[in-house]
C-alpha positions as CSV (number, residue, x, y, z in Angstrom):
1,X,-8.1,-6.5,-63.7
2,X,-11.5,-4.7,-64.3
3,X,-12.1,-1.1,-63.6
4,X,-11.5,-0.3,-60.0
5,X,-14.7,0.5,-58.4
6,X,-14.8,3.6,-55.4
7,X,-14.8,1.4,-52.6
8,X,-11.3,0.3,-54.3
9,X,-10.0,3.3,-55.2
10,X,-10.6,4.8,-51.9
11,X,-9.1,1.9,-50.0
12,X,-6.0,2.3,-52.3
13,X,-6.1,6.2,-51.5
14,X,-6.2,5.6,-48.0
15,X,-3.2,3.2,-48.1
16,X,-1.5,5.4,-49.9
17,X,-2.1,8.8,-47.7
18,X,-1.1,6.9,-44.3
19,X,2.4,5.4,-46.1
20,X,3.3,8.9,-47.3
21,X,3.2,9.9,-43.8
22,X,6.0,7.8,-42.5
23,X,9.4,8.6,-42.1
24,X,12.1,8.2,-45.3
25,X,13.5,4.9,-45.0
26,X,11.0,3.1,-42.7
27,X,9.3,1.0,-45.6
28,X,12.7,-0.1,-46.6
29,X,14.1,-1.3,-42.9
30,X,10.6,-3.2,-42.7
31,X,10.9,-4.3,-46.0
32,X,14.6,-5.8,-44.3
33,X,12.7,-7.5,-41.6
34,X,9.6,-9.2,-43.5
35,X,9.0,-12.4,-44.5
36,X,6.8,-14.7,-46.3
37,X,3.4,-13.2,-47.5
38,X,3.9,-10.0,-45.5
39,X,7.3,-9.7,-47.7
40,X,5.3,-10.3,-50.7
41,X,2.6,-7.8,-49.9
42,X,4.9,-5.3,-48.6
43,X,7.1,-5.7,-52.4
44,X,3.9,-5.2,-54.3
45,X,3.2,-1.8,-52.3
46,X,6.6,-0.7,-53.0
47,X,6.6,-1.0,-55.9
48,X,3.3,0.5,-56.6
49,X,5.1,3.2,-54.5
50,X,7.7,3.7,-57.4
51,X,4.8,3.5,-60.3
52,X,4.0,7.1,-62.1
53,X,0.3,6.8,-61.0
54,X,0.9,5.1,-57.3
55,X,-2.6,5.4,-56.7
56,X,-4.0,3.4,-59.4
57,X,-0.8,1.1,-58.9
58,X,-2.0,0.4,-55.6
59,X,-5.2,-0.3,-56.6
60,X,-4.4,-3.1,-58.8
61,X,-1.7,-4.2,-56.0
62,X,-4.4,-4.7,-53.4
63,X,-6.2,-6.3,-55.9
64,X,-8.0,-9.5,-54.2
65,X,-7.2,-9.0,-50.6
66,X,-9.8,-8.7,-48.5
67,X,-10.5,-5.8,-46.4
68,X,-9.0,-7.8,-43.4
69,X,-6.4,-8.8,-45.4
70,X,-5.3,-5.3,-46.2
71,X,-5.3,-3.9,-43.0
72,X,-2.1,-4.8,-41.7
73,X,-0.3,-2.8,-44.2
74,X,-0.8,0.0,-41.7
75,X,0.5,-1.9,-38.2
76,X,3.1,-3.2,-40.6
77,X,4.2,0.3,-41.3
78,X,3.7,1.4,-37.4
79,X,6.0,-1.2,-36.4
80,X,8.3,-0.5,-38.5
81,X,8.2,2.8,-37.1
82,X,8.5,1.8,-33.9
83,X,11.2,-0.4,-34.5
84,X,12.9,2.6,-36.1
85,X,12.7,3.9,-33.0
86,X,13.2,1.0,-31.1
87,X,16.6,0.1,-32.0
88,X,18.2,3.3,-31.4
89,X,16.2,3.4,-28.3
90,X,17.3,-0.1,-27.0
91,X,21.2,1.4,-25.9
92,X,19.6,4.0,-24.1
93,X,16.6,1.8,-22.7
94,X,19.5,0.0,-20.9
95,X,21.3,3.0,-19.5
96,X,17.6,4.4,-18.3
97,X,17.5,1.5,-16.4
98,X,21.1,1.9,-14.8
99,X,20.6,5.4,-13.9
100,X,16.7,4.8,-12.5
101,X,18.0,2.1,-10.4
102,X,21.2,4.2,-9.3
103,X,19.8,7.8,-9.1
104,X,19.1,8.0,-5.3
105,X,22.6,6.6,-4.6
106,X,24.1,9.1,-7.3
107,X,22.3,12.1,-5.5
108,X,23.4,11.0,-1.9
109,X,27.2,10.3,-3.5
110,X,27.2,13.7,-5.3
111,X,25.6,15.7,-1.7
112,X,27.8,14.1,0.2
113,X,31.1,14.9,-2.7
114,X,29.3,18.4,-2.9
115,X,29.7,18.8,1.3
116,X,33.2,18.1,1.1
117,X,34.1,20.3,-1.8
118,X,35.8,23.3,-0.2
119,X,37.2,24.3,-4.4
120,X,34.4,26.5,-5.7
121,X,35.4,25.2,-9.1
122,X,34.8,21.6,-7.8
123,X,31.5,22.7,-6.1
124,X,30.2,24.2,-9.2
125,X,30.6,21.1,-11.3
126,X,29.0,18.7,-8.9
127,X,26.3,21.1,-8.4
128,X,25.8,21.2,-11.9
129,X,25.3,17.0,-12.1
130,X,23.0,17.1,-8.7
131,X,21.0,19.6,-10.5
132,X,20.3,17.2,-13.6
133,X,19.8,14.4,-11.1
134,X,17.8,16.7,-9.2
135,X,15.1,17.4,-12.4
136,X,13.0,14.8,-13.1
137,X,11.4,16.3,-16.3
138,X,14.1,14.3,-18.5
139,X,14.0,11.0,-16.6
140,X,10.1,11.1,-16.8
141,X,9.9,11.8,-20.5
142,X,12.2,9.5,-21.1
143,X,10.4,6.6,-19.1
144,X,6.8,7.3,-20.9
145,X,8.3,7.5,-24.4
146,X,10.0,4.2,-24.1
147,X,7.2,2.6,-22.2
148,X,4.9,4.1,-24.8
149,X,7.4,2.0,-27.1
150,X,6.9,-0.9,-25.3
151,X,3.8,-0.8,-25.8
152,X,3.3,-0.3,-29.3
153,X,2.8,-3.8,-30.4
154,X,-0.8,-3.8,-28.3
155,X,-1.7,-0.5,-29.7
156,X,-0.9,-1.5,-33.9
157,X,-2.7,-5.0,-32.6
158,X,-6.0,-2.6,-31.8
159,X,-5.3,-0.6,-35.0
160,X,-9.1,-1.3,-36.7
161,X,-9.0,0.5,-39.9
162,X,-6.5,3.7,-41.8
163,X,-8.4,6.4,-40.4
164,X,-6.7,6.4,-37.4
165,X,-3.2,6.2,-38.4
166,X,-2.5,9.7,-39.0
167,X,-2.7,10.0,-35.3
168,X,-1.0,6.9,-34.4
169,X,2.3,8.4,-36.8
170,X,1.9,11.6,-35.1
171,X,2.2,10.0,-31.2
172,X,5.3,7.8,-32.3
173,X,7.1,10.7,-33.5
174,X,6.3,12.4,-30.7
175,X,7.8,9.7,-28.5
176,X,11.0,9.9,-30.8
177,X,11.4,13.7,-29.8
178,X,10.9,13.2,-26.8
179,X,13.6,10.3,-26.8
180,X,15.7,12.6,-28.2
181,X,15.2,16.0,-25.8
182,X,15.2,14.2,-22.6
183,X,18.7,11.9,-23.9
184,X,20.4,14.8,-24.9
185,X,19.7,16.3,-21.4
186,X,20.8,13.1,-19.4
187,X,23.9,12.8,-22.0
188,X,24.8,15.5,-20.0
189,X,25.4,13.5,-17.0
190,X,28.4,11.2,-17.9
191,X,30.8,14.6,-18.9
192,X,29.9,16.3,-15.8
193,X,31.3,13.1,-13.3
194,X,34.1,13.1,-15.5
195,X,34.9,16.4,-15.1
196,X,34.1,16.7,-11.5
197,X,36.3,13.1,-10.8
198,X,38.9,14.7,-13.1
199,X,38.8,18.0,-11.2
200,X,38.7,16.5,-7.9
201,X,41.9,13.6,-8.9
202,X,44.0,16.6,-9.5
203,X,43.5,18.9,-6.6
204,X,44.2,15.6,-4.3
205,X,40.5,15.9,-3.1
206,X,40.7,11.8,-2.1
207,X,36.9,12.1,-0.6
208,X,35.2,14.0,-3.1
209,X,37.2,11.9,-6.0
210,X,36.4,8.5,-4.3
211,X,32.4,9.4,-3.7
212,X,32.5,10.4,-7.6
213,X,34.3,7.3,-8.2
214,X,31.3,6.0,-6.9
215,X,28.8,8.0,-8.7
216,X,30.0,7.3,-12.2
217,X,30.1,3.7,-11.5
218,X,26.5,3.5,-10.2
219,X,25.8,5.2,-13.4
220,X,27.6,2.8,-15.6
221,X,27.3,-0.7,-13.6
222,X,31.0,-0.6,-13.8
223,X,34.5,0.3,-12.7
224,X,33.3,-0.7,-9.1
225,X,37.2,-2.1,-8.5
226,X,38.3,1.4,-8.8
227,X,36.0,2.6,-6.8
228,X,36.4,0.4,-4.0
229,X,40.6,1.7,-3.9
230,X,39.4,5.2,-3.9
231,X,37.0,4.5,-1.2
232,X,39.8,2.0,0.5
233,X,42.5,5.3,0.2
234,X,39.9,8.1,1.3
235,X,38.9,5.5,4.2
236,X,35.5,6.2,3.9
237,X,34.1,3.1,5.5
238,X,30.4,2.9,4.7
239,X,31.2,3.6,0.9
240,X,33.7,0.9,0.8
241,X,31.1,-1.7,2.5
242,X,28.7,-0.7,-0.2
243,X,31.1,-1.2,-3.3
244,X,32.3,-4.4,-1.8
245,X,29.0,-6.0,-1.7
246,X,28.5,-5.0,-5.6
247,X,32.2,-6.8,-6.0
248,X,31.8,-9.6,-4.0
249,X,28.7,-10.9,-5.0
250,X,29.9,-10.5,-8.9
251,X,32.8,-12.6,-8.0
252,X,30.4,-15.5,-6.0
253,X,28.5,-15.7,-9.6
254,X,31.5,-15.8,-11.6
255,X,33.4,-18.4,-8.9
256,X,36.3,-16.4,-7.9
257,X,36.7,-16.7,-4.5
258,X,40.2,-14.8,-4.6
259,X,38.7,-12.0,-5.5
260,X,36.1,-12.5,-2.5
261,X,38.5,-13.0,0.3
262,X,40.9,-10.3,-1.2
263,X,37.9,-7.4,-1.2
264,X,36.8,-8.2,2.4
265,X,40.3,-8.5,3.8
266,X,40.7,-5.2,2.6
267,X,37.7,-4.1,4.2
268,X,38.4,-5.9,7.5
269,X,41.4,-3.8,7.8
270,X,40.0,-0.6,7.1
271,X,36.9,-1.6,9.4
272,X,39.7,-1.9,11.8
273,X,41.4,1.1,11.6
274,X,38.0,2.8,11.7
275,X,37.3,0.5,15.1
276,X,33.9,-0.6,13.5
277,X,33.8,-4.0,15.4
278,X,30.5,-4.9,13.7
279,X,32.1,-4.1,10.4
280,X,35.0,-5.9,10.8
281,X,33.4,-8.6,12.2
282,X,31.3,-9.3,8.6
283,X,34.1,-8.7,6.2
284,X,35.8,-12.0,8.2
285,X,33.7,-13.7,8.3
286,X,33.2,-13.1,4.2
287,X,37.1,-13.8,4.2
288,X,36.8,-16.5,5.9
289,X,34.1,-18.7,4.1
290,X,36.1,-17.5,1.0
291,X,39.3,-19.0,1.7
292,X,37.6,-22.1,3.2
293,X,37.2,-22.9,-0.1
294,X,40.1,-22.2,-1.5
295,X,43.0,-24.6,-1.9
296,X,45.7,-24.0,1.1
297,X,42.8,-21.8,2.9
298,X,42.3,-24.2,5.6
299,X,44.7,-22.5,7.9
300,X,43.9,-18.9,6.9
301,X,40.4,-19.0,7.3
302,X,41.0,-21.3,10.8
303,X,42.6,-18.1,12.1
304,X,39.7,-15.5,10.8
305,X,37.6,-17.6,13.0
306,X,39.6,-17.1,16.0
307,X,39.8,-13.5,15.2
308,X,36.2,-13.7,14.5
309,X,35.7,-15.0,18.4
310,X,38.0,-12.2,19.7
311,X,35.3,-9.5,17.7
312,X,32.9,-11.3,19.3
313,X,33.6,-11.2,23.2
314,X,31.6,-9.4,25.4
315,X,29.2,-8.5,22.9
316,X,26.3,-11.3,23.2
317,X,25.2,-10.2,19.3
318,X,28.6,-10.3,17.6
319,X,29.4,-13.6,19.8
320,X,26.4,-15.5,18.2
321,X,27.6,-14.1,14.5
322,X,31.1,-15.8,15.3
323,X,29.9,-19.1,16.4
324,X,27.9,-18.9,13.2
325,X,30.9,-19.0,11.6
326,X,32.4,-21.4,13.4
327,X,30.0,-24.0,12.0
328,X,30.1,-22.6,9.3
329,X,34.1,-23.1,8.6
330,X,33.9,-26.6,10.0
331,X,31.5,-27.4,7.9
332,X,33.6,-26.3,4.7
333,X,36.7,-28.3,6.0
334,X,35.0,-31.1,6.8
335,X,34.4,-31.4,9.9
336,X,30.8,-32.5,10.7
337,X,30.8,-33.0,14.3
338,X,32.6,-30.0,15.7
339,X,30.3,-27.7,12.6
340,X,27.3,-29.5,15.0
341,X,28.1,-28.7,17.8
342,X,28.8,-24.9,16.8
343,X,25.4,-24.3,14.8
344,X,23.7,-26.2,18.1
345,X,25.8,-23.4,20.5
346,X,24.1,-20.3,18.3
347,X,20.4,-21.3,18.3
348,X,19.3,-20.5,21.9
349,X,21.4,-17.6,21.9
350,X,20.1,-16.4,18.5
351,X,17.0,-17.2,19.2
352,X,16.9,-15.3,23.1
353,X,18.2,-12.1,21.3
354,X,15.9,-12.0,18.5
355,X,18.3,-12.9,15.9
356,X,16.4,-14.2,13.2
357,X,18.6,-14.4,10.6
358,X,21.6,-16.0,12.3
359,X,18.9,-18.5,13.9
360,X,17.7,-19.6,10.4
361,X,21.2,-20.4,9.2
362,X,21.6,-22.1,11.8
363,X,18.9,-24.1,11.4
364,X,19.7,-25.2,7.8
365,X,23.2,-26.1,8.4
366,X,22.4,-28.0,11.5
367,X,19.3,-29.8,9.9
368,X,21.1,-30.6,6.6
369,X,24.1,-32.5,8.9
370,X,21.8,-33.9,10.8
371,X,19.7,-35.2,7.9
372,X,23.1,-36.0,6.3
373,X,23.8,-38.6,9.4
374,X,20.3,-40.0,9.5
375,X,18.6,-37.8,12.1
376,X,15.6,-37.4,10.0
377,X,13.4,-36.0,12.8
378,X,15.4,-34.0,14.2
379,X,16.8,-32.7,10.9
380,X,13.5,-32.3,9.5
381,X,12.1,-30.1,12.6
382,X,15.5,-28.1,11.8
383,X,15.0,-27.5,8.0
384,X,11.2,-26.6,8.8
385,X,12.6,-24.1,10.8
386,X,14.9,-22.7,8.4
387,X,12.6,-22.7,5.8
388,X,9.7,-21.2,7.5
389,X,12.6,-18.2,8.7
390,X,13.3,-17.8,5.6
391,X,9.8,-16.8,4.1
392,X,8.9,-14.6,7.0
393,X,12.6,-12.7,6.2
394,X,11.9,-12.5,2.7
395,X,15.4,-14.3,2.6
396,X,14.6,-16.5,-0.8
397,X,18.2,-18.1,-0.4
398,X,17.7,-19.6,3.3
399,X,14.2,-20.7,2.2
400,X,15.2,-22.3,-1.2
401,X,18.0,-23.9,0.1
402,X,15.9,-25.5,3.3
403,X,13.0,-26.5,1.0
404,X,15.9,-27.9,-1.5
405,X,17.1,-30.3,1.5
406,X,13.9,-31.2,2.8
407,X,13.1,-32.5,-0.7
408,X,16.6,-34.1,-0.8
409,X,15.6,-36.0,2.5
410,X,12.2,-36.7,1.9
411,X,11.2,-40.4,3.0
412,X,9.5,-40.7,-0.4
413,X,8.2,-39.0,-3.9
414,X,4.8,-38.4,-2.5
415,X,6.4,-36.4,0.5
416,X,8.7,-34.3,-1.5
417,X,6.1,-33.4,-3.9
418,X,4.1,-31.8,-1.2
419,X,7.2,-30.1,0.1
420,X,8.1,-28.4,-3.2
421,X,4.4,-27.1,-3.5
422,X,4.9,-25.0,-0.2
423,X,7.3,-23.3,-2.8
424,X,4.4,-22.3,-5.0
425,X,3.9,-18.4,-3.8
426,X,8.1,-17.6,-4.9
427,X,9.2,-16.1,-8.1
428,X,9.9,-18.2,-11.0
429,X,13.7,-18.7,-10.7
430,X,13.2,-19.9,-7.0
431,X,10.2,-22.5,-8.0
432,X,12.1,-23.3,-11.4
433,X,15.1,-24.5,-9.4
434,X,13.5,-26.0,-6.7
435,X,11.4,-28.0,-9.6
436,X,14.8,-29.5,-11.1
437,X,16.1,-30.5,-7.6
438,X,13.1,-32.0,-7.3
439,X,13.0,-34.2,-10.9
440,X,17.1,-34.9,-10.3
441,X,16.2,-36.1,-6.8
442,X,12.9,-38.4,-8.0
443,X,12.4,-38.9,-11.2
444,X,9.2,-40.0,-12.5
C-alpha cells in the first residue's frame, strides 16, 4: 500500500472514533451475526482494532473501499447496538404488550379488590399495585424506548456519513436506560399481586383473592383456570363470564370441546344461583353447541335446549336467542328440516325486535341448508343477508362464513370471483381464507 493520504487517514480516524464509542462486546455479538463480505470487513476492522497503531491499521484495512463502501461500518455497528438491546428487550417487549392490553382491566380488578378489602394490611398492598398501574411515566418510557428500537433499522438505513454517529450511540443508550428504569419500576408489579393474592388467600378474603386471581392473570395471559374457580367460589358473576370467555375461546382453537361445555356449565349454574336469566341463558346455549359435538352429547345438549326454551318464556328477546339455538342443535345432530324450520321461526321475530345479530345467524344457517337442498334463490337472498349483517356489525365471522358459502354455491367461477372481491375491504386473515375457499372450490 502507498502512503495514506489525509482524506484516508481522516476517514480511518473517523471510523475509529465512532467504534470506540460503542459498548464492550458489541463488535464481537455483531461479529457473531455477520456474514459474507460484511463478515470479512467487519474481521479486518477487528483486527485493525487489536494492532499497536489502530489507526494506521485501519487505514490500510479500508484500503480500496470506496467511500460508499465504507459507510456501513457505522449502521453495522448501530445495529449491533440495537440488537444488543434488542434481545434483552424482546422478553420484556412481550410482557409490555400483555400489560398495555390488560392495564384497564387490572385497575378496575384491583379498585374493585381494593373496595372490598376491609384488612388495612391487604388495602395497603393493593394500593400499592393500583398506584404503579396508576403512573404512567414507566409504561410511557417504556413504549417510546422500544418503539424507538423498532425503529432503528430506518434510522442506521438514513445514517449518511460518521459524523453523526456520536449522536446516534448517545440516543440508543439512552433508550437502554430508559429500558432499564421504567422495567425495574413495572418489575414491581408481579411481587405486589402476589403478595396481595397471598395475603388475601390467607385471611379467607374469597372476593378480593379471586379479583387478584384475575389481575395477575390479565398480567401474565395465564392461570385463567384458576381464576375462573376463584371467581366460580366467590360467585362473582360478571368476573366469571369474563374469564370464561378467555377459556372458552382458547379451548375452541385448540378443539376441546370438554373443556367448553365444562366452563359454561359451571357458569350456567352460578348464573342461576345469581337468577341472571340472560346469563344463564348464554352459558347453555355455549354448553349446548359444545356437547352437540361431542360423542354421546346428543341427549345432553337436547335437554339444554329445552332448558334453553324454559329461559326463554315470556321474554320475546331471550325467546328468539333459544330458537336460535334450536336450529342451531338440529343442525349439529343432523337434523335439516326441523334446524329449518327453527332458523325460519327466529327471523321475523329477530328482525321485529331489532335483533341484528341473532337475525344474521339466522340467516346463514338457514341459507346454507337451503343452498345445501338446492334452494339457490332463496338461499342466496339468505346468505346476502347474512353477509351484508355481518359487515354492518363488524362481526368478521358471520360475514366470512356467509361470503365462504355464497362462493361454495356459486352457479359458476365467474360468479364466485365477483363474490370473493366484495371481501376486498377485510383484514388479511379474513381475505386470505376466503381466497383458499375460493381456489379449493374452483380451481383454475
Amino acid at each position: 500500500m502507498s502512503e495514506p493520504n489525509a482524506s484516508q487517514t481522516t476517514r480511518a480516524r473517523r471510523v475509529l472514533t465512532a467504534l470506540r464509542a460503542l459498548p464492550p462486546g458489541v463488535l464481537d455479538q455483531l461479529a457473531d451475526h455477520a456474514a459474507g463480505p460484511n463478515a470479512d470487513q467487519l474481521a479486518r476492522v477487528r483486527a485493525a482494532l487489536a494492532a499497536p497503531d489502530p489507526e494506521a491499521a485501519l487505514v490500510e484495512a479500508l484500503d480500496g473501499l470506496t467511500l460508499d463502501d465504507t459507510t456501513p461500518i457505522a449502521p453495522f455497528a448501530l445495529q449491533a447496538l440495537g440488537r444488543q438491546l434488542g434481545d434483552g428487550a424482546a422478553a420484556l417487549r412481550a410482557e409490555l404488550d400483555h400489560v398495555r392490553d390488560g392495564r384497564r382491566a387490572l385497575i378496575e380488578a384491583g379498585q374493585e379488590a381494593l373496595a372490598g378489602a376491609t384488612d388495612p394490611a391487604l388495602a395497603a398492598l393493593v394500593g400499592d399495585a393500583l398506584a404503579l398501574l396508576g403512573d404512567d411515566a414507566p409504561f410511557a418510557a417504556l413504549r417510546e424506548a422500544l418503539g424507538a428500537l423498532a425503529d432503528s433499522h430506518a434510522l442506521l438505513g438514513a445514517l449518511a456519513d460518521g459524523a453523526a454517529l456520536g449522536a446516534q450511540v448517545g440516543a440508543l443508550r439512552a433508550r437502554r436506560d430508559a429500558i432499564a428504569g421504567a422495567a425495574a419500576r413495572i418489575g414491581e408489579l408481579p411481587a405486589l399481586l402476589a403478595r396481595a393474592r397471598a395475603y388475601a388467600t390467607a385471611r379467607d378474603d374469597q372476593i378480593a383473592a379471586a379479583r387478584l386471581a384475575l389481575a395477575a392473570a390479565t398480567l401474565h395471559d395465564d392461570g385463567w383456570p384458576e381464576a375462573f374457580a376463584l371467581a366460580l367460589a366467590a360467585e362473582l358473576l360478571p368476573e366469571a363470564r369474563g374469564i370464561a370467555t378467555r377459556i372458552e375461546g382458547r379451548a375452541l382453537a385448540e378443539g376441546r370441546l370438554e373443556v367448553v361445555a365444562t366452563t359454561a356449565g359451571q357458569l350456567a349454574a352460578l348464573a342461576a344461583r345469581r337468577a341472571d336469566r340472560d346469563a344463564e341463558l348464554a352459558a347453555v346455549c355455549d354448553e349446548a353447541l359444545a356437547r352437540a359435538q361431542l360423542p354421546g352429547g346428543a341427549d345432553a345438549a337436547r335437554a339444554l335446549v329445552a332448558r334453553a326454551g324454559r329461559l326463554g318464556a315470556g321474554a320475546p328477546s331471550r325467546a328468539v336467542r333459544a330458537q336460535l339455538l334450536a336450529g342451531q342443535v338440529h343442525e349439529l345432530l343432523g337434523d335439516a328440516a326441523a334446524a329449518r324450520r327453527a332458523f325460519r321461526d327466529v327471523m321475523p321475530g329477530a328482525n321485529a325486535l331489532g335483533l341484528r345479530h341473532e337475525l344474521g345467524w339466522a340467516a346463514l344457517h338457514l341459507g346454507r341448508l337451503e343452498a345445501a337442498q338446492g334452494q339457490a334463490f332463496r338461499g342466496g337472498e339468505n346468505l346476502e343477508l347474512a353477509q351484508g349483517i355481518g359487515r354492518a356489525l363488524g362481526d368478521g365471522s358471520l360475514f366470512a362464513l356467509a361470503v365462504a358459502a355464497r362462493i361454495e354455491h356459486a352457479a359458476d367461477r365467474g360468479t364466485a370471483a365477483a363474490i370473493l372481491a366484495e371481501a376486498g375491504p377485510n383484514p388479511p386473515a379474513i381475505r386470505d381464507e376466503l381466497r383458499r375457499r375460493f381456489d379449493a372450490r374452483w380451481p383454475a
